[in-house]
PyMOL CGO cylinders between C-alpha atoms (Angstrom):
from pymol import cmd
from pymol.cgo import CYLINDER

trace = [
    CYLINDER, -19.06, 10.74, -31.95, -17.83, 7.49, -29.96, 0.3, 1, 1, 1, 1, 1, 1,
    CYLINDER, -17.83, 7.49, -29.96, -16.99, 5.82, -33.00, 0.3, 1, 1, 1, 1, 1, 1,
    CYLINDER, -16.99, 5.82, -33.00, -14.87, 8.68, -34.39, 0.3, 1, 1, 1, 1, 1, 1,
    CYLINDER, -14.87, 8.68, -34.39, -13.01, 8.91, -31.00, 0.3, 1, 1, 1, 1, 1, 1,
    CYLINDER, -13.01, 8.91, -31.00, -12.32, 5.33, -31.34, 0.3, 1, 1, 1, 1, 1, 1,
    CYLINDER, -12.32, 5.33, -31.34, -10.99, 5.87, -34.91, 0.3, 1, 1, 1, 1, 1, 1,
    CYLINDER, -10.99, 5.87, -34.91, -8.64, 8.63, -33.67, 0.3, 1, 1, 1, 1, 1, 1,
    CYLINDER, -8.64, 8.63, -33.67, -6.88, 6.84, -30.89, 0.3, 1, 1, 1, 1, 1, 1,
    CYLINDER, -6.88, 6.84, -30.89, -5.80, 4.06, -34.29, 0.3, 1, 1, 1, 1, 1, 1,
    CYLINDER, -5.80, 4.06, -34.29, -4.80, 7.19, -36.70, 0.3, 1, 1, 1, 1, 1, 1,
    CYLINDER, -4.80, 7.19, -36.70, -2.71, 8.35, -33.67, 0.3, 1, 1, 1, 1, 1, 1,
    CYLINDER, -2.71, 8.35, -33.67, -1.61, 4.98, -32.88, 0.3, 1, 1, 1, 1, 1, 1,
    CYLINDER, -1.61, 4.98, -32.88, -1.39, 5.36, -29.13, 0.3, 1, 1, 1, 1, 1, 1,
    CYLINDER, -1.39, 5.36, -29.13, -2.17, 2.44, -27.28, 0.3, 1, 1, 1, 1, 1, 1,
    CYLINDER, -2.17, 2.44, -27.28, -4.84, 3.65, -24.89, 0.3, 1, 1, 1, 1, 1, 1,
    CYLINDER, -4.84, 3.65, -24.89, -5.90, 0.91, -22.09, 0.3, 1, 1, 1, 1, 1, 1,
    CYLINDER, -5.90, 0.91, -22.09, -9.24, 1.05, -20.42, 0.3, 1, 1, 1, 1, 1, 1,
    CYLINDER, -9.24, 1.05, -20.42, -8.10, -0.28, -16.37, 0.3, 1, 1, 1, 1, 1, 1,
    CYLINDER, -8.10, -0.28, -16.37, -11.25, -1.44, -14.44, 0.3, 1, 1, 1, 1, 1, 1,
    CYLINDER, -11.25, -1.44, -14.44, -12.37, -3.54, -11.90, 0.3, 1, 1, 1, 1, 1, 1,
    CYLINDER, -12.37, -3.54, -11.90, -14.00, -3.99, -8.02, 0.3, 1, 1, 1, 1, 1, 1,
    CYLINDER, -14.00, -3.99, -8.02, -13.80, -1.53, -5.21, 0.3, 1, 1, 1, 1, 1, 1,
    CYLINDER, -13.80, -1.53, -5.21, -10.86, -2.45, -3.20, 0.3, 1, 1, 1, 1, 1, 1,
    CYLINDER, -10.86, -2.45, -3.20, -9.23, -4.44, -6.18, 0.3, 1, 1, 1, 1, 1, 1,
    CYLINDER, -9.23, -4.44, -6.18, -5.83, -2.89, -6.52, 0.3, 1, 1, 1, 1, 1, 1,
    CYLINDER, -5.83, -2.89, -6.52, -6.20, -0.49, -9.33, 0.3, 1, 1, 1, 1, 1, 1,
    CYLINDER, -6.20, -0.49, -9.33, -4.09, 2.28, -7.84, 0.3, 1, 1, 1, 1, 1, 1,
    CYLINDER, -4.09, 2.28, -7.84, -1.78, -0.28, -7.33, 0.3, 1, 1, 1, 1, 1, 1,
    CYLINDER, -1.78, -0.28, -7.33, -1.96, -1.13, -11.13, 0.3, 1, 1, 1, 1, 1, 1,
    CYLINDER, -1.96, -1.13, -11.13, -1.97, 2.43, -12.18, 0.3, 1, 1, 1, 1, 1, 1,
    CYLINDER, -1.97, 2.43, -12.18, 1.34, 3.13, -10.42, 0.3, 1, 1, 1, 1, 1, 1,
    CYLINDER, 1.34, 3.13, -10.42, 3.09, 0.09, -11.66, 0.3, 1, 1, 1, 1, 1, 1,
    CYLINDER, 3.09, 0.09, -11.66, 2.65, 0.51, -15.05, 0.3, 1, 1, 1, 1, 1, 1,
    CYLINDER, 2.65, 0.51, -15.05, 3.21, 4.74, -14.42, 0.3, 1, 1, 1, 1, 1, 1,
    CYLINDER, 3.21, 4.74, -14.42, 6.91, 3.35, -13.39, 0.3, 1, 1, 1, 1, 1, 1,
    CYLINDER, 6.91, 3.35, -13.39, 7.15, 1.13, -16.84, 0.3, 1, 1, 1, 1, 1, 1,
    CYLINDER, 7.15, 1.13, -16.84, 6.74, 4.51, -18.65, 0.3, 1, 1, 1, 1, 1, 1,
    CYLINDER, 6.74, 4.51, -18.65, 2.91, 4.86, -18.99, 0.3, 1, 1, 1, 1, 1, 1,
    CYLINDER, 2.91, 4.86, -18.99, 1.18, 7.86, -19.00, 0.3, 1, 1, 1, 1, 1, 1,
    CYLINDER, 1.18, 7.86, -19.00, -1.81, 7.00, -16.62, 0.3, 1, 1, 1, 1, 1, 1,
    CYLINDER, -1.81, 7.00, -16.62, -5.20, 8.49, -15.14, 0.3, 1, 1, 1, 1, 1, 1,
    CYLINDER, -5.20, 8.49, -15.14, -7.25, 7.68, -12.62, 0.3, 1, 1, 1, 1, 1, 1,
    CYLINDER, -7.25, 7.68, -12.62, -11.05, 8.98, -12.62, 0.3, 1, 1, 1, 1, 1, 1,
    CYLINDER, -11.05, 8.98, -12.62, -11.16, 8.24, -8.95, 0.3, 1, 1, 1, 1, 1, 1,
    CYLINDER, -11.16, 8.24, -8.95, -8.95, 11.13, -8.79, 0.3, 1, 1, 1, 1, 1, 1,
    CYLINDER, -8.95, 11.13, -8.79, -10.60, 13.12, -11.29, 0.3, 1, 1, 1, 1, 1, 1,
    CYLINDER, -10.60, 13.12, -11.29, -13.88, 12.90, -8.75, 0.3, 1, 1, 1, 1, 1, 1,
    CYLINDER, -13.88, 12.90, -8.75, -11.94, 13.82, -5.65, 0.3, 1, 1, 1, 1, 1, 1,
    CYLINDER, -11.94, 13.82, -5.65, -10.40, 16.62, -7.29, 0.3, 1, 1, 1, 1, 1, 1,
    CYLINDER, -10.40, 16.62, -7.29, -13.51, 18.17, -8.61, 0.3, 1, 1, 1, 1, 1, 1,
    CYLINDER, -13.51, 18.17, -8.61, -15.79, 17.78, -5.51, 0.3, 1, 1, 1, 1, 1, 1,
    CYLINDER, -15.79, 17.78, -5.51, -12.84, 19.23, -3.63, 0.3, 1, 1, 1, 1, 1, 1,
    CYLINDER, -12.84, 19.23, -3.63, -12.33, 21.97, -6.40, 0.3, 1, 1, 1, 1, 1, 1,
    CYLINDER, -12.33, 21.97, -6.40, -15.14, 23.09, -8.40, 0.3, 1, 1, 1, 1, 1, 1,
    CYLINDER, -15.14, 23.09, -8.40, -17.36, 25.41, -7.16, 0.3, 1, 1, 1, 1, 1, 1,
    CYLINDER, -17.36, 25.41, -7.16, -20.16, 25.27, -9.19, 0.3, 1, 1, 1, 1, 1, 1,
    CYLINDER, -20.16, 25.27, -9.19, -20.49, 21.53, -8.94, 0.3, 1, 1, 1, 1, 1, 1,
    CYLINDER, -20.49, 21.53, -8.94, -20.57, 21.81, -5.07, 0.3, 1, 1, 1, 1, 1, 1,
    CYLINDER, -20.57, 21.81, -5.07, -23.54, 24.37, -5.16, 0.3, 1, 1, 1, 1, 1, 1,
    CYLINDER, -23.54, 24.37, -5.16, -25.33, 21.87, -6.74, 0.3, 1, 1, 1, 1, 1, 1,
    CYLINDER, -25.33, 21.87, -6.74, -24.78, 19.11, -4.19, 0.3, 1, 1, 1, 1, 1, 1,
    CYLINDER, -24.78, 19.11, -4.19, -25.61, 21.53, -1.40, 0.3, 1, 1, 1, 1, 1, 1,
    CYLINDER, -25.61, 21.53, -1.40, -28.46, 22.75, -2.80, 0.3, 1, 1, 1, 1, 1, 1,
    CYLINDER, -28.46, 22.75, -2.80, -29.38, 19.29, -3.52, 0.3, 1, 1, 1, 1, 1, 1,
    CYLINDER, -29.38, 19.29, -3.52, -28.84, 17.76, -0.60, 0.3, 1, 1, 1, 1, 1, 1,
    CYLINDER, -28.84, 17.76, -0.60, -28.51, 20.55, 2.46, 0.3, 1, 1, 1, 1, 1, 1,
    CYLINDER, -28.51, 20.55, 2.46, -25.51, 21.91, 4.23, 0.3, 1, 1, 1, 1, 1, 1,
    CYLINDER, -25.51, 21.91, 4.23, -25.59, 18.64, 5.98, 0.3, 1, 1, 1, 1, 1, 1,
    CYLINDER, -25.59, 18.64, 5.98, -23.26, 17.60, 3.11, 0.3, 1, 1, 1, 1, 1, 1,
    CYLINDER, -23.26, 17.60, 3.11, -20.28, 20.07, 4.37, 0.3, 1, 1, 1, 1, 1, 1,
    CYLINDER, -20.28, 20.07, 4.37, -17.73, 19.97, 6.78, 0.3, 1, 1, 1, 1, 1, 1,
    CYLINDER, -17.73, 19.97, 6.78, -16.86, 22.28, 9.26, 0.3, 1, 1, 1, 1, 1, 1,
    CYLINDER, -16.86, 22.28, 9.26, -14.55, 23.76, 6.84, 0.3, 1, 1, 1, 1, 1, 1,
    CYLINDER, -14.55, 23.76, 6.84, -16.85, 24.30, 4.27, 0.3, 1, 1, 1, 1, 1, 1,
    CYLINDER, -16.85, 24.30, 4.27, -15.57, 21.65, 1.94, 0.3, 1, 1, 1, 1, 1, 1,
    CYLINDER, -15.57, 21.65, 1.94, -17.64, 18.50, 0.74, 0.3, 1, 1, 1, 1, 1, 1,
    CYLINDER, -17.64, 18.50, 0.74, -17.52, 15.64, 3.33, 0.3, 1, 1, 1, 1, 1, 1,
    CYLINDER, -17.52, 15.64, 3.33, -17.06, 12.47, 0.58, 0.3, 1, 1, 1, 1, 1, 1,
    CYLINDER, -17.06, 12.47, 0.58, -17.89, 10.17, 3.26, 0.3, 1, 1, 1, 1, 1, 1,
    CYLINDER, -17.89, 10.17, 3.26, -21.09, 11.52, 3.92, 0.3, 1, 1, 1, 1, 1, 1,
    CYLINDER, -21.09, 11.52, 3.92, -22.03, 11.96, 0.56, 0.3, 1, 1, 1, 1, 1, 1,
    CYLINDER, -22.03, 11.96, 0.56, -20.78, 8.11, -0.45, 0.3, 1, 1, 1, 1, 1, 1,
    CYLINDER, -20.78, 8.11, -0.45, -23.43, 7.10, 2.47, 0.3, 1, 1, 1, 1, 1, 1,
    CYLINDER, -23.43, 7.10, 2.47, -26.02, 8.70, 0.60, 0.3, 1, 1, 1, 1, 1, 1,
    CYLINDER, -26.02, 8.70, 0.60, -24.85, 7.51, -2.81, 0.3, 1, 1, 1, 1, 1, 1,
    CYLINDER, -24.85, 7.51, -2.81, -24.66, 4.20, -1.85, 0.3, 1, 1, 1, 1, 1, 1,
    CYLINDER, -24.66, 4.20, -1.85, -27.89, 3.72, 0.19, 0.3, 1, 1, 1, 1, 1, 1,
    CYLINDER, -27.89, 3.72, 0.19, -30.10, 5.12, -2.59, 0.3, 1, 1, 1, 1, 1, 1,
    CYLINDER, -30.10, 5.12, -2.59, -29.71, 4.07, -6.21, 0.3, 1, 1, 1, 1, 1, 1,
    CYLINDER, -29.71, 4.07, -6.21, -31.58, 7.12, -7.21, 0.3, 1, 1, 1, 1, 1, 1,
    CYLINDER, -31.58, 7.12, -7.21, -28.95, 9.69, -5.75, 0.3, 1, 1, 1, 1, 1, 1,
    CYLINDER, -28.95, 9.69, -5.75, -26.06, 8.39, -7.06, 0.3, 1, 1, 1, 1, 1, 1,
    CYLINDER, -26.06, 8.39, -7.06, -27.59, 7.90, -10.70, 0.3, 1, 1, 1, 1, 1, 1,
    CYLINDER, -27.59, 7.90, -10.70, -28.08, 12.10, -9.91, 0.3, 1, 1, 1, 1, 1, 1,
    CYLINDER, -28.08, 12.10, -9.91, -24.36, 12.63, -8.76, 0.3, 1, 1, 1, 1, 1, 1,
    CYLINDER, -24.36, 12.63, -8.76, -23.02, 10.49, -11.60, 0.3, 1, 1, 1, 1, 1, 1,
    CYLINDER, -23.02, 10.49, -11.60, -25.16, 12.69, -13.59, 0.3, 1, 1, 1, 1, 1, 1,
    CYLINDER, -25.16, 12.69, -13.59, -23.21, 15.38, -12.71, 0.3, 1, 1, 1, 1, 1, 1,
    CYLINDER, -23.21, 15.38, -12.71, -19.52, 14.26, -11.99, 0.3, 1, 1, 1, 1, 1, 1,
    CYLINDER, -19.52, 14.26, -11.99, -19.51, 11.38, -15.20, 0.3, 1, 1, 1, 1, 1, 1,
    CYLINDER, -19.51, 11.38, -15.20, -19.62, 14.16, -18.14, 0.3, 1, 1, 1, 1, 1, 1,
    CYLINDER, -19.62, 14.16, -18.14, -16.31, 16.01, -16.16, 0.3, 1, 1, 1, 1, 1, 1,
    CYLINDER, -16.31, 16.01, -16.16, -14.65, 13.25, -15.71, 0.3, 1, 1, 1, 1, 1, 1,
    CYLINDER, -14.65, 13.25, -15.71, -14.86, 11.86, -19.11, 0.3, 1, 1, 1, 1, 1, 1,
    CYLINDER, -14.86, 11.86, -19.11, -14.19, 15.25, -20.61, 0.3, 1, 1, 1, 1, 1, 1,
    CYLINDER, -14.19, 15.25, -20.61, -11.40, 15.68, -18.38, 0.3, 1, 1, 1, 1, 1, 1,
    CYLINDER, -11.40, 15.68, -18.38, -9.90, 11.87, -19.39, 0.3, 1, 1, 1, 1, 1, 1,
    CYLINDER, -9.90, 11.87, -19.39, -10.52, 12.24, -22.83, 0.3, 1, 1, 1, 1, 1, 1,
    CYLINDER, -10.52, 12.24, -22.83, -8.46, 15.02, -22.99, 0.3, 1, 1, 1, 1, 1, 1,
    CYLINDER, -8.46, 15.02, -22.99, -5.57, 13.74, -21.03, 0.3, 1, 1, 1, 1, 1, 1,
    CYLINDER, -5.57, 13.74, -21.03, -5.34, 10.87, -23.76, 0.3, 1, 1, 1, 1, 1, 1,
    CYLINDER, -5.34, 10.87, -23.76, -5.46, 12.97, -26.73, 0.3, 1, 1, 1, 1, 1, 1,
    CYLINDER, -5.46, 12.97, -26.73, -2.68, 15.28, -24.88, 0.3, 1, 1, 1, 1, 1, 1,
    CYLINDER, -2.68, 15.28, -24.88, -0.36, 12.87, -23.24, 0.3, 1, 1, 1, 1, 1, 1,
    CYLINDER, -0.36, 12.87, -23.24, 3.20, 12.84, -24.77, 0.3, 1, 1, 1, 1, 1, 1,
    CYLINDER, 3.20, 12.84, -24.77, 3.32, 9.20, -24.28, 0.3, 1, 1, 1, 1, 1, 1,
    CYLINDER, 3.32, 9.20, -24.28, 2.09, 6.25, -26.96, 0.3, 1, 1, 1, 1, 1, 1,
    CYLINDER, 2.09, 6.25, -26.96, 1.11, 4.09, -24.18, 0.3, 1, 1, 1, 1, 1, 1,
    CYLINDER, 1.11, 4.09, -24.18, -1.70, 5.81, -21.97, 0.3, 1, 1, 1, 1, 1, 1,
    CYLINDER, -1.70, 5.81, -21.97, -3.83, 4.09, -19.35, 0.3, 1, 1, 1, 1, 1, 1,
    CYLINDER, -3.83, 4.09, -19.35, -7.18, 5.40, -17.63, 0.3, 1, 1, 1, 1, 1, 1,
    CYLINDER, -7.18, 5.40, -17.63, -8.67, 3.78, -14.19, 0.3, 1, 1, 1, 1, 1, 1,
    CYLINDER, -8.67, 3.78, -14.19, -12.18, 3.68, -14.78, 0.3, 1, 1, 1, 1, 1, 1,
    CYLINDER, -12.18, 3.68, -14.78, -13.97, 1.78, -12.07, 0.3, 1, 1, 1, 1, 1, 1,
    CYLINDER, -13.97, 1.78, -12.07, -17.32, 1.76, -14.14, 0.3, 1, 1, 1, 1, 1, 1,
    CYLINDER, -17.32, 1.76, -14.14, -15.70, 0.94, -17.40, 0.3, 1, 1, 1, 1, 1, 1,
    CYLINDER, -15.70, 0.94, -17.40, -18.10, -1.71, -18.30, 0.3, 1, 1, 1, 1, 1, 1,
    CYLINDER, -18.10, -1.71, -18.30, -21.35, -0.68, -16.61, 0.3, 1, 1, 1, 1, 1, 1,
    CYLINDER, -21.35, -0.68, -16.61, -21.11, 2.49, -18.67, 0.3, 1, 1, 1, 1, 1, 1,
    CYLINDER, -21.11, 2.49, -18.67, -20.02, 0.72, -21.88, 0.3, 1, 1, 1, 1, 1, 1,
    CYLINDER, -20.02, 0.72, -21.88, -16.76, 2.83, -22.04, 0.3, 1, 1, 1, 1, 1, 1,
    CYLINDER, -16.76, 2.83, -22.04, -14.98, -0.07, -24.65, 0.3, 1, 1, 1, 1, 1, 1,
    CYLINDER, -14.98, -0.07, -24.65, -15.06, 1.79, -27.73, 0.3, 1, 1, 1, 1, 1, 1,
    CYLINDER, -15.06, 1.79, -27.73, -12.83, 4.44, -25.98, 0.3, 1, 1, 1, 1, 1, 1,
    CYLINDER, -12.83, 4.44, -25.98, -10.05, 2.00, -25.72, 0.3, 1, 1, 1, 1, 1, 1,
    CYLINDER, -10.05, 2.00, -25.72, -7.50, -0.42, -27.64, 0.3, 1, 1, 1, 1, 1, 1,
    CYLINDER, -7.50, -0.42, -27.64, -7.37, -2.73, -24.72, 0.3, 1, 1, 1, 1, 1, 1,
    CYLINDER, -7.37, -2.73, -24.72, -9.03, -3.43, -21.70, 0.3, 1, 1, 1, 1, 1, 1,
    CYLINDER, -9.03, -3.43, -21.70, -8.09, -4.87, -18.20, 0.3, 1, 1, 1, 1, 1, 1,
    CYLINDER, -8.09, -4.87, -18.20, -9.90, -6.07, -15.50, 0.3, 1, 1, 1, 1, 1, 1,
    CYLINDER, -9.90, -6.07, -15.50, -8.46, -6.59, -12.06, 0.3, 1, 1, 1, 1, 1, 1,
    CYLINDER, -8.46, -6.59, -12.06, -9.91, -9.35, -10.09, 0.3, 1, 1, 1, 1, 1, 1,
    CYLINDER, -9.91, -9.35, -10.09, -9.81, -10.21, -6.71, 0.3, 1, 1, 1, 1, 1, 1,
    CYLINDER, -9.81, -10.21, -6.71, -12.18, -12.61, -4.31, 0.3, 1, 1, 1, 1, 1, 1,
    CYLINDER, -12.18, -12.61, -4.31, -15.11, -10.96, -2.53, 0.3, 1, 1, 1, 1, 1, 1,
    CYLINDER, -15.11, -10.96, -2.53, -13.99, -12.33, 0.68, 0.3, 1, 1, 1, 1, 1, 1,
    CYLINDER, -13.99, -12.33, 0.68, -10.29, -10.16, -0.03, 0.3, 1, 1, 1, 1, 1, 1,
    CYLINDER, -10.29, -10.16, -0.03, -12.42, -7.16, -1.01, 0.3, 1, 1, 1, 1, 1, 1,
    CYLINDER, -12.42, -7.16, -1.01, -14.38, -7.19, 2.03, 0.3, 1, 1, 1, 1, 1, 1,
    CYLINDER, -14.38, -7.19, 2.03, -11.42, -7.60, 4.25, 0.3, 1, 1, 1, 1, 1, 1,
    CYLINDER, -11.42, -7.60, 4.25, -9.65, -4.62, 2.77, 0.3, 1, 1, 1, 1, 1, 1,
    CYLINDER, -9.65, -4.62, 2.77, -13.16, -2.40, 2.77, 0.3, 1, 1, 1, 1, 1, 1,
    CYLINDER, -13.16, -2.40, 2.77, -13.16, -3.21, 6.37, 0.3, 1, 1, 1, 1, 1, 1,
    CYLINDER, -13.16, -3.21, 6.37, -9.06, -2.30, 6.91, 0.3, 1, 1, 1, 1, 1, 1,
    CYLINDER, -9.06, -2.30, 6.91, -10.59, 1.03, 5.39, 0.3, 1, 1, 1, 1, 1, 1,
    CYLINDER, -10.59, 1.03, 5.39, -13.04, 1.28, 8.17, 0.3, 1, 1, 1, 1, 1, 1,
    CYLINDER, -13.04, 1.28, 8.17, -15.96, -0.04, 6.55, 0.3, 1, 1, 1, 1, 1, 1,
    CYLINDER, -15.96, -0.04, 6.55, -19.25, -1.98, 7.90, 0.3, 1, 1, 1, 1, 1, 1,
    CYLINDER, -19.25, -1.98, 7.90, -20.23, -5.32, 6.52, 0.3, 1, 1, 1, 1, 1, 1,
    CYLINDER, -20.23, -5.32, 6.52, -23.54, -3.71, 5.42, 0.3, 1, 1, 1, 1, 1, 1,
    CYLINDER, -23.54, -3.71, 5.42, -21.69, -0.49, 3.87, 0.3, 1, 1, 1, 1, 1, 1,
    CYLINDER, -21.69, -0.49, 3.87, -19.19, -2.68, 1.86, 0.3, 1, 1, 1, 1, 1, 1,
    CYLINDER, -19.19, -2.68, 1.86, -21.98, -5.27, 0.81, 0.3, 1, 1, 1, 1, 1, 1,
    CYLINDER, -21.98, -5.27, 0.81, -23.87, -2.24, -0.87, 0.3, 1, 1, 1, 1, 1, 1,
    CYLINDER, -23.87, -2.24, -0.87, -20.43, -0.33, -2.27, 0.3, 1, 1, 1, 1, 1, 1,
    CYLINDER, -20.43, -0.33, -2.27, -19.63, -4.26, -4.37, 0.3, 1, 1, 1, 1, 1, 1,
    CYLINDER, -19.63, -4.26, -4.37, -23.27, -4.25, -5.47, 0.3, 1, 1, 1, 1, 1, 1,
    CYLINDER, -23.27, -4.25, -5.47, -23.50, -0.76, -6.86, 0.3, 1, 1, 1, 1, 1, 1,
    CYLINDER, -23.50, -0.76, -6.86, -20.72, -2.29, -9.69, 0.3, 1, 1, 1, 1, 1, 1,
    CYLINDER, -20.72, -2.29, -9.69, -20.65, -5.76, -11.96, 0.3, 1, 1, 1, 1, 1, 1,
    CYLINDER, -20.65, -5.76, -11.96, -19.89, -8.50, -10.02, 0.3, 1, 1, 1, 1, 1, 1,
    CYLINDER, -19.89, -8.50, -10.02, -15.59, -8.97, -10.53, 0.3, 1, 1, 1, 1, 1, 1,
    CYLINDER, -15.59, -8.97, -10.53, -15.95, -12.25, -12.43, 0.3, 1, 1, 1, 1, 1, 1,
    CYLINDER, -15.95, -12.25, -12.43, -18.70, -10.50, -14.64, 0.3, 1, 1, 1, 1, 1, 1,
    CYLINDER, -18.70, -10.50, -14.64, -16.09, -7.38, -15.69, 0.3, 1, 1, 1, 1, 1, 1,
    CYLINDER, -16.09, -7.38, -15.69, -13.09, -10.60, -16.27, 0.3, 1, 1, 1, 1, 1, 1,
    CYLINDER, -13.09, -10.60, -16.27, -15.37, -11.68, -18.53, 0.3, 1, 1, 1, 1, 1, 1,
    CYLINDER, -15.37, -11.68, -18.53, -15.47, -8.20, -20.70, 0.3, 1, 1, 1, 1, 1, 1,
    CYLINDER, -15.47, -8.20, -20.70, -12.12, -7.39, -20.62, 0.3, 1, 1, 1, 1, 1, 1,
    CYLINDER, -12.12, -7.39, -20.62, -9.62, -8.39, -22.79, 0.3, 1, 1, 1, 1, 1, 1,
    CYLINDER, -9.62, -8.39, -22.79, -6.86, -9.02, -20.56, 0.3, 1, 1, 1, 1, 1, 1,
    CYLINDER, -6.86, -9.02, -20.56, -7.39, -9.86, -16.53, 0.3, 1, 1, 1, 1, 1, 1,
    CYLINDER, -7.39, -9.86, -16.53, -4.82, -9.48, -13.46, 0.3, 1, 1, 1, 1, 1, 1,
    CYLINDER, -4.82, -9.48, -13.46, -5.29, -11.62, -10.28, 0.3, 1, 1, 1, 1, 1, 1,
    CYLINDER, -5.29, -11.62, -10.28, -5.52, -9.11, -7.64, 0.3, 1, 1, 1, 1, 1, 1,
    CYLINDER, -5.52, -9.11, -7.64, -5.95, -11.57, -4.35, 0.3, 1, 1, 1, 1, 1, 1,
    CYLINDER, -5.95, -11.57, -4.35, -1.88, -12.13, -3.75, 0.3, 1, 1, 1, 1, 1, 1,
    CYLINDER, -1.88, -12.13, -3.75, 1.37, -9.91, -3.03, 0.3, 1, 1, 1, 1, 1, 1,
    CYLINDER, 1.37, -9.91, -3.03, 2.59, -7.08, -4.33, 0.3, 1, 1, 1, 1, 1, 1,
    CYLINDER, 2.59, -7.08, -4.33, 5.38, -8.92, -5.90, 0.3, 1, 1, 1, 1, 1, 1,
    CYLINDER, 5.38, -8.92, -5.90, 2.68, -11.20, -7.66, 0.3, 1, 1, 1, 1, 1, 1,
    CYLINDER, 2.68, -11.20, -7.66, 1.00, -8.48, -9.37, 0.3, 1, 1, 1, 1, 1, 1,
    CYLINDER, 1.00, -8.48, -9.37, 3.99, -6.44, -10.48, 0.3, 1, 1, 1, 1, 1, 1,
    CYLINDER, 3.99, -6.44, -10.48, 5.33, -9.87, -11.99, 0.3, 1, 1, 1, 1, 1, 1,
    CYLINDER, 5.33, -9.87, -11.99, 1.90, -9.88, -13.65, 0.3, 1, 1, 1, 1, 1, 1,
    CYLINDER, 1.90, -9.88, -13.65, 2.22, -6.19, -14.89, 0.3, 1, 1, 1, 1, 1, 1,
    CYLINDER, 2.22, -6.19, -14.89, 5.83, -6.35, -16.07, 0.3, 1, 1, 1, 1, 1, 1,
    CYLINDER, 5.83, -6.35, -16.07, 4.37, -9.33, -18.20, 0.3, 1, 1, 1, 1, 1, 1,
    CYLINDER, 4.37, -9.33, -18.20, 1.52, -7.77, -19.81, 0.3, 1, 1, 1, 1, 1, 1,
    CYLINDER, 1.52, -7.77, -19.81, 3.29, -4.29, -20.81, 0.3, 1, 1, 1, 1, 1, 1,
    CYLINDER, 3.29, -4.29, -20.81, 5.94, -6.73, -22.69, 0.3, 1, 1, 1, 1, 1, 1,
    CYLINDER, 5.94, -6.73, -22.69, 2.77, -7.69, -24.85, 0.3, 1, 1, 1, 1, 1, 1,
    CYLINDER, 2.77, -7.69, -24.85, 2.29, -3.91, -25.42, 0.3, 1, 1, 1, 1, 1, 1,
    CYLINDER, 2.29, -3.91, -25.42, 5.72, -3.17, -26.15, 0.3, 1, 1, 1, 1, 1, 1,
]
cmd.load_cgo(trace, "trace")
């Protein structure tokens, strides 16, 4: 099935660009850069807020899983209770990726086969670790410096300890440069990386 996706995205001759790399690395940045060049983009970061916000039967599961502990006063999903879970216990997120991966991908897949645009781009943090290549024509890593990554985890509110385990629950950056085919430095300015991104989508055009 993989390989005849693959084999679709050339007979449609989209260019469809697999965007990756560490927590606190820029993608978003990324994704909206190339969105104003013209790109139809996705991010699956989104795609995870929106269904634990959203979809009903897939927060039953993590209640019922897990305990009303898990909910707000509101009655929606508190993410940052559930990412100290996740992130604490290897087990527990392998069972919540179990259950938010296959929506996601579903969801992203069909975006790309949909999207009016010949140049589409999905943010997939765990592009490589879940050996997502074959989806895509290209793929680009952003990488930034650990010591950058934990500086912006802690502008975000973040413990030493808490952003020590979120870096360790992905490849190490200079492991996903090394698998993509293209890599953005993501440890300067703004104006550094759009020069960067302006660059590559001229080797696209």
């Amino acid at each position: 099935m993989e390989r005849i996706w693959s084999l679709m995205i050339v007979k449609n001759e989209k260019t469809v660009v697999g965007l990756t790399g560490a927590i606190a690395s820029g993608k978003s940045s990324v994704l909206n850069l190339f969105a104003k060049l013209g790109w139809s983009v996705i991010s699956s970061d989104v795609l995870a807020h929106e269904i634990l916000a959203f979809d009903k039967m897939v927060q039953q599961k993590i209640v019922k899983h897990w305990g009303k502990g898990v909910l707000k006063s509101s009655g929606s999903i508190d993410k940052a209770v559930i990412a100290r879970i996740v992130f604490e216990e290897e087990l527990e997120r392998k069972w919540l990726e179990g259950i938010l991966h296959p929506l996601i991908r579903s969801k992203w897949i069909s975006f790309v086969q949909s999207c009016p645009s010949q140049k589409c781009m999905v943010e997939l943090p765990l592009l490589f670790e879940n050996s997502l290549q074959i989806h895509f024509t290209y793929t680009i890593s952003l990488f930034t410096p650990i010591p950058m990554i934990h500086k912006r985890l802690q502008n975000r509110g973040l413990s030493r300890p808490e952003s020590d385990l979120r870096i360790r629950s992905q490849f190490a950056p200079l492991n996903k440069a090394e698998l993509a085919d293209y890599v953005l430095w993501g440890g300067a300015s703004m104006e550094f990386l759009s020069k960067q991104v302006n660059k590559l989508n001229s080797a696209f055009a």
